[in-house]
N, C-alpha and C positions, 0 to 999 in steps of 0.2 A: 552561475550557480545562485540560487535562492533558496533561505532555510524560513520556513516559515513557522512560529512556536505559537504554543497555546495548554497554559495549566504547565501539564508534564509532556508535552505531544510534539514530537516536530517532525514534519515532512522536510527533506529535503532533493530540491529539483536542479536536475542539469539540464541542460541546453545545449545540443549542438549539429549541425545539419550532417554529420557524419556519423553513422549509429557505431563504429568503431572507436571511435574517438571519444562519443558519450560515454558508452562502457567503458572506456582508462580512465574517464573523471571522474564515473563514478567509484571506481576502485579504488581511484587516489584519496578520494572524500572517503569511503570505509576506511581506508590504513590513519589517514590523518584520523580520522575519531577515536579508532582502535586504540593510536598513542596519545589520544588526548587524557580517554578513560583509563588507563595504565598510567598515566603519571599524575592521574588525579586520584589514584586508587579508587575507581568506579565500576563495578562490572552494567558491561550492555545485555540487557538478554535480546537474545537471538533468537527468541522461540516464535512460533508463526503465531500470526497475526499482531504479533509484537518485534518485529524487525522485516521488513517486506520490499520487494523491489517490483517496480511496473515499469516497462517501456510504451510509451502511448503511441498509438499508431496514426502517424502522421502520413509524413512522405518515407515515412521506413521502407527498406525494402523487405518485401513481403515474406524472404525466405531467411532472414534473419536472424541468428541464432547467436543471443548473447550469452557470453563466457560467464561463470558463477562469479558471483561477487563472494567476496569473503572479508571477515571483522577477526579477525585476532584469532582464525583457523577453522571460525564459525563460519558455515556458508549461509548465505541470506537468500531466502525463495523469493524466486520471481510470480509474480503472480496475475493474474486476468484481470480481479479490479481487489480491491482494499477498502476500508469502511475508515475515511476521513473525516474527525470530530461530526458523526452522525451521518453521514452519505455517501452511499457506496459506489465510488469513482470506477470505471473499467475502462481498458486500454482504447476503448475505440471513444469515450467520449459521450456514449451512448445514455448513460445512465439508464438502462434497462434494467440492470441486476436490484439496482437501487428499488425501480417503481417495482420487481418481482417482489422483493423483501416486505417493503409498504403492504402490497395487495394483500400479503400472507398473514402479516401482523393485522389488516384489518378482518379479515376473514376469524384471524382466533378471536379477537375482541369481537366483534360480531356472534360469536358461536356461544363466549362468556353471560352475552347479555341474554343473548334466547335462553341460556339453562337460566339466569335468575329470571325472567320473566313468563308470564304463562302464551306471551305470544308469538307465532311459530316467523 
């Protein structure tokens, strides 16, 4: 297990060559945080893109369907990829979704500059 923090921001990653056995550590790591936030009088939001889970596709087997994780009865979405401190990670590694997002943002800033200028 590694939590890696920044600002207000923490990932936190498991490790382990049995994707059954990943998902109970991760669930053990929601409950432990669950009780950390309840006896520190903390609420966690759970809302998407602010509470996320990804299985990254290793040597997973391919038809693998992890059981929901839950935080204090809140269920936490799993998801394809998540936008970590600026970079949009997805499950295979690829960072394709990332370069989509990039191309799109320079396309509107692109589109910005031809309306203030007069050339096409």
């Amino acid at each position: 297990i590694k939590c890696y923090k920044f600002a207000d921001d923490r990932s936190i990653v498991a490790f382990h060559e049995d994707p059954v056995k990943c998902a109970e550590l991760m669930q053990a790591i929601c409950d432990h945080l669950g009780q950390w936030c309840h006896n520190n009088m903390l609420v966690l939001n759970c809302d998407r893109n602010k509470t996320e889970a990804m299985i990254l596709e290793t040597n997973c087997e391919p038809e693998f369907n992890p059981p929901q994780l839950q935080i204090n009865g809140k269920t936490i979405l799993f998801v394809e990829h998540a936008k970590v401190l600026g970079i949009y990670i997805d499950k295979k590694l690829s960072f394709k979704h990332h370069a989509i997002e990039k191309l799109k943002h320079c396309k509107q800033v692109w589109n910005l500059i031809k309306r203030g200028t007069t050339r096409n």
